[in-house]
N, C-alpha and C positions, 0 to 999 in steps of 0.2 A: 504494500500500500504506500504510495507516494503521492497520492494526488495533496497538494497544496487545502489548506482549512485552519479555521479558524476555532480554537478550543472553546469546546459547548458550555466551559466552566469560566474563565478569567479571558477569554477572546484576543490570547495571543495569536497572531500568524503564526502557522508554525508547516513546518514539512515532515511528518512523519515518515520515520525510516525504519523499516522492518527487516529483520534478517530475513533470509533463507529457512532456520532452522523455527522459522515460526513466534519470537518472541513477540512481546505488543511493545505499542509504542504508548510512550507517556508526554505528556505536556511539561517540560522543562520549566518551569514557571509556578502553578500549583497542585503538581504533579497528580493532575488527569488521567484516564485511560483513553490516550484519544482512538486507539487503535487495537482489536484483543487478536494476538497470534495463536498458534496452532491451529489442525486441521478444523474441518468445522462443517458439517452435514446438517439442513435440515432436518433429516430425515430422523435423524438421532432426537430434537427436540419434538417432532410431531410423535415419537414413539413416547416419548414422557408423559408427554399431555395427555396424550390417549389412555396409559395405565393409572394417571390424577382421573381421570374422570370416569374409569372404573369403580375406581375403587372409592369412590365418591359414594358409591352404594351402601356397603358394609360399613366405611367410617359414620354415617347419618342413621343410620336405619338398624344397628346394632347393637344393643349393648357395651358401651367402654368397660362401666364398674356395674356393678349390685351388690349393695350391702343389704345385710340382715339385721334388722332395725322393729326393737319388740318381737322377735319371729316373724317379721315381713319381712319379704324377700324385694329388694326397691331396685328396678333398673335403672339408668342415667344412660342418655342415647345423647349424641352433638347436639341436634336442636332443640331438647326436651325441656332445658331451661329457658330458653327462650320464649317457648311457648307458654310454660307457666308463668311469667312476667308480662305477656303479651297484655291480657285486661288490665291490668293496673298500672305497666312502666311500659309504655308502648312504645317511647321513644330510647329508652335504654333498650329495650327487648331488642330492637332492628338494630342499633348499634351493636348488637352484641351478635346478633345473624348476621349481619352485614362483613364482618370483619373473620366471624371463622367458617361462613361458608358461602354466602354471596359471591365477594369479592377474589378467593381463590378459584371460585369455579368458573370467574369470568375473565379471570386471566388466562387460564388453561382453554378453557372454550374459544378465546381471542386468538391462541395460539394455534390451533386447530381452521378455525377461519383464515389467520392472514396466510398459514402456507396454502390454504386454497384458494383465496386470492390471487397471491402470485402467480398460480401456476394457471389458472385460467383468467388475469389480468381483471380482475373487479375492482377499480383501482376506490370508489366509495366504502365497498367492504372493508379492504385492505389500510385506509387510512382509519378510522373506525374501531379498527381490534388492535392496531398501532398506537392508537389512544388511549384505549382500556389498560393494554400490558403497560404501559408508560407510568398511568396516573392510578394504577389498583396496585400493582403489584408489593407497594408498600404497605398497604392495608388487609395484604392477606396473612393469616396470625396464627396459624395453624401450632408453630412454635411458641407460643406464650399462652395460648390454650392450652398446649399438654404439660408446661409448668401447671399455671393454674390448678389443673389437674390432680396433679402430685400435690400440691399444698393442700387444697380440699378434701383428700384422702388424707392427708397428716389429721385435718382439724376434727374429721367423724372419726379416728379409729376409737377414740374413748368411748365411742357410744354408740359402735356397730360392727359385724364383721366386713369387709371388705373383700370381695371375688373381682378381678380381670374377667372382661367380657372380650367377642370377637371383635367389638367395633372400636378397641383399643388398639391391637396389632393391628388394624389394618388405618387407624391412624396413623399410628406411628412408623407404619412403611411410608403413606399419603404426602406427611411432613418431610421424609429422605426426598422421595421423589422432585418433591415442591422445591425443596431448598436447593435439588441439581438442576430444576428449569430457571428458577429464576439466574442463578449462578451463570448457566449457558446464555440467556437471551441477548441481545444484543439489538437495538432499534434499530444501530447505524445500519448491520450488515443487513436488515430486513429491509430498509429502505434503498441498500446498497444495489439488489437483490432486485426490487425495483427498477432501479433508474440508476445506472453509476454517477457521481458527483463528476460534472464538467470539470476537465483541466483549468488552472487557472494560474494566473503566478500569483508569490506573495503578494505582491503590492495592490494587485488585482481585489482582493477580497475586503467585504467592508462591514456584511451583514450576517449574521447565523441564525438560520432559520429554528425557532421551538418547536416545531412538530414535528420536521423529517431530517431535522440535523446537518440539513444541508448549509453548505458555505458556499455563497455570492456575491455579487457585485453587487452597487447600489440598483434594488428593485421594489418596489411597491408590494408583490405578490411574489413567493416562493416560483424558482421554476422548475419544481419537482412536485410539491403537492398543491400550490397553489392558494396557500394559507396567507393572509397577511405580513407582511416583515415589519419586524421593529427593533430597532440596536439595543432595546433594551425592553424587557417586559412590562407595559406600560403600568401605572399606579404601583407599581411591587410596595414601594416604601411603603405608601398610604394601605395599603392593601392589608399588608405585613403587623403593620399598627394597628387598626385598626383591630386583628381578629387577636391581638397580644392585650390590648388594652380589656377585651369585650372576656376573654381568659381571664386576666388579672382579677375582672370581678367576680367572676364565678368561682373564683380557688378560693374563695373565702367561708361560702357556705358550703363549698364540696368538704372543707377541712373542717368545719362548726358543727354542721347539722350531722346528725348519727346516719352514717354509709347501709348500715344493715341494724339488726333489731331481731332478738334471738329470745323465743320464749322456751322457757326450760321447766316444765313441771309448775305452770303457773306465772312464774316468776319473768320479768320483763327485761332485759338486758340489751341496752342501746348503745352501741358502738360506733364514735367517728373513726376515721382512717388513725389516729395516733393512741385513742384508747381502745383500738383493735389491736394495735400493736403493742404496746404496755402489757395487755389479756395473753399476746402469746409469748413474752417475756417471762412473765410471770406463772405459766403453766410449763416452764424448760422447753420452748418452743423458739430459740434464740434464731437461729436460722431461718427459717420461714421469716421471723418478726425482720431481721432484716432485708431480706428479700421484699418484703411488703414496702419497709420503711423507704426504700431504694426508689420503688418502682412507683410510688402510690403519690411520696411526697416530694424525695429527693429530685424525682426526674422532671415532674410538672413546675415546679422554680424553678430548676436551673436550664429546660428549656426555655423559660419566658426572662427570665434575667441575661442567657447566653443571647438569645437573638435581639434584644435590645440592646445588647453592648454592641452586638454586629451593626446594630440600625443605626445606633448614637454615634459609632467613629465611620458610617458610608459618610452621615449628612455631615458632621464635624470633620471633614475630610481631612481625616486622620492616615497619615503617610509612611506608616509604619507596621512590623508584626503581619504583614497582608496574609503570609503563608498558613500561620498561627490561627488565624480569624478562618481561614476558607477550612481547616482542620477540626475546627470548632463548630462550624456551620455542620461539616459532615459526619459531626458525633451528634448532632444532636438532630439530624435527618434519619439517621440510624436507631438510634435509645427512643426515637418518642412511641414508639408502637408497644414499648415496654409498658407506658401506664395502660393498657386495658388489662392487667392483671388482676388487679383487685374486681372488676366489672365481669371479667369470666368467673370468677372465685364465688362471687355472686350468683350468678347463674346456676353453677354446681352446686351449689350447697342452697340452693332453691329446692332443683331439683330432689333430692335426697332425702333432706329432713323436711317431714309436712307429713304432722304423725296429728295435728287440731291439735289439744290442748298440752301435749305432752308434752311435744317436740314443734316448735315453729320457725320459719328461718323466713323473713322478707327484706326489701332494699326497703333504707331510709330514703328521706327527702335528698342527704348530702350524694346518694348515688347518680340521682340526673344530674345534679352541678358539675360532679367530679367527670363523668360523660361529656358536656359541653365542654368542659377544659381538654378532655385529650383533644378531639376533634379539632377544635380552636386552634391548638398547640399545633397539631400536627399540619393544620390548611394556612397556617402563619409560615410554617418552616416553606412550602411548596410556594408560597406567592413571593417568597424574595429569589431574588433574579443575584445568584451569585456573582455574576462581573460587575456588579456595583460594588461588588469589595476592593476592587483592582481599578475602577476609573480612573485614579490618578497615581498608579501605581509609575508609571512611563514618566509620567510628569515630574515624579521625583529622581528618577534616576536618568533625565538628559542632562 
């Protein structure tokens, strides 16, 4: 690969150079993959997808766990919590489908589409499931549900036996599988695949296209998918702020108001995210309590603090550390799909205990707040436009 572009991250020119033996090329500047080597078949990812959406079967429709609870024998299937939260937290319930089985199944569906696209040229199709894999494949959670999982099997063993069901193994193949298509995909080479990017020299290039990653000269409309161009993704800042600001006020009652509410033989027991965590402290449950403490509080701050510091030094065009910030940006693109943990944990142990007066397990008020905050979080990190890190990066080093 040598065709001349412009990096989809900090929009250097740059000429990637690939060996022979397959290596990828990176962006010399905030070291990007602008380019992935080794061999590389379709056909290998259309065979992924197609065993994801097998096995989509058994992971839903199966048994994961069943405990034995007063001598009831209680299944727990993927959407079973969901569905018991549907009447009363309708919009926590779809957040919580949405993310372990909507949205992987519309990645892997997309991916099954664009190779049929290509090969019979649907080019509306094809841009379409180029979209989906683009902007879901973050939101698919497959991984943080089967933690989830395992900590909600921690918190019933006191109070039930616990059996593996089939629709665990066949999650937990679902998850491998998931974690090598995403690993494989790549948009460029789908749009490559498409349309090769036009030769062009460095100095030639001016624009980088958001939807088909293509690099051009000054044009109004992409000339590969024919999306609008723009040097920069327009509002981001505003954009960005906006859904930080609309977070900041929701982490106040997600943290305040009681997350869950646990009746035990009568007795009423309402737990916020941190005297959830104290509860499994104090029952020698140190590890989970950290895990929670991590995922629930640690991570929903220091996303909305990290990307305001990124906000505070684009607009105070701060000429420094660029590398550090674009590093910071990509941790915290990565860790934010971490808070839906506590919101699966929810779900499962919905499912489970709901014994009426004995045993009762529901979300507080604090579980929608804490819901709007991930979301928030995470469509904050997607609306900033990474080369406004870099705008005057040049500027400082002529």
């Amino acid at each position: 690969m040598t065709t001349a572009r412009l990096c989809p991250d900090c929009d250097l020119p740059v000429l990637p150079q690939v060996a022979e033996h397959g290596q990828s090329a990176y962006c010399p500047r905030c070291q990007s993959k602008l380019y992935r080597g080794g061999t590389f078949r379709f056909t290998g990812e259309f065979a992924i997808a197609l065993a994801c959406l097998i096995l989509f079967i058994p992971a839903h429709f199966f048994p994961m766990i069943t405990i034995r609870l007063f001598g009831v024998m209680i299944p727990a299937t993927l959407p079973s919590g969901t569905l018991t939260l549907a009447p009363d937290f309708p919009a926590v319930a779809f957040l919580i489908l949405f993310c372990s089985s909507i949205a992987p199944l519309l990645v892997c569906g997309s991916v099954l589409s664009a190779q049929y696209s290509l090969k019979f040229r649907k080019f509306t199709l094809f841009k379409r499931s180029a979209w989906i894999i683009g902007h879901l494949k973050h939101w698919a959670m497959f991984d943080v549900f089967l933690v989830s999982l395992g900590i909600s099997c921690f918190k019933v063993q006191d109070y039930a036996d616990i059996y593996v069901g089939p629709g665990l193994y066949s999650l937990v193949i679902l998850q491998i599988l998931m974690a090598l298509l995403l690993s494989r995909i790549s948009l460029t080479r789908y749009w490559e695949a498409w349309q090769p990017e036009t030769e062009h020299k460095l100095d030639e290039l001016s624009v980088h296209c958001h939807h088909c990653h293509m690099s051009q000269g000054t044009n109004s409309h992409c000339v590969r998918c024919q999306a609008p161009l723009h040097k920069r993704m327009p509002n981001s800042i505003q954009k960005t702020w906006a859904y930080l600001i609309a977070a900041s006020v929701f982490i106040f009652p997600a943290n305040l108001y009681p997350i869950s509410i646990f009746l035990n033989n009568g007795k009423r027991a309402e737990d916020t995210i941190f005297s959830g965590v104290a509860t499994l402290v104090k029952t020698d449950m140190l590890g989970i309590a950290i895990i929670i403490f991590v995922a629930s509080i640690v991570v929903p701050v220091a996303k909305i603090l990290g990307l305001a510091f990124i906000l505070l030094t684009i607009q105070f065009k701060r000429q420094v550390n660029h590398l550090q910030r674009m590093k910071l940006y990509r941790f915290i693109q990565w860790i934010g799909k971490w808070s839906m943990m506590d919101l699966f944990v929810i779900s499962i142990m919905v499912t489970l205990i709901d014994r009426d007066q004995l045993l009762d397990f529901t979300p507080g008020p604090g579980a929608i707040a804490f819901g709007v905050v991930v979301v928030l979080t995470m469509l904050a990190a997607e609306s900033l436009d990474s080369r406004l890190i870099w705008d005057n990066y040049e500027q400082r080093t002529k």
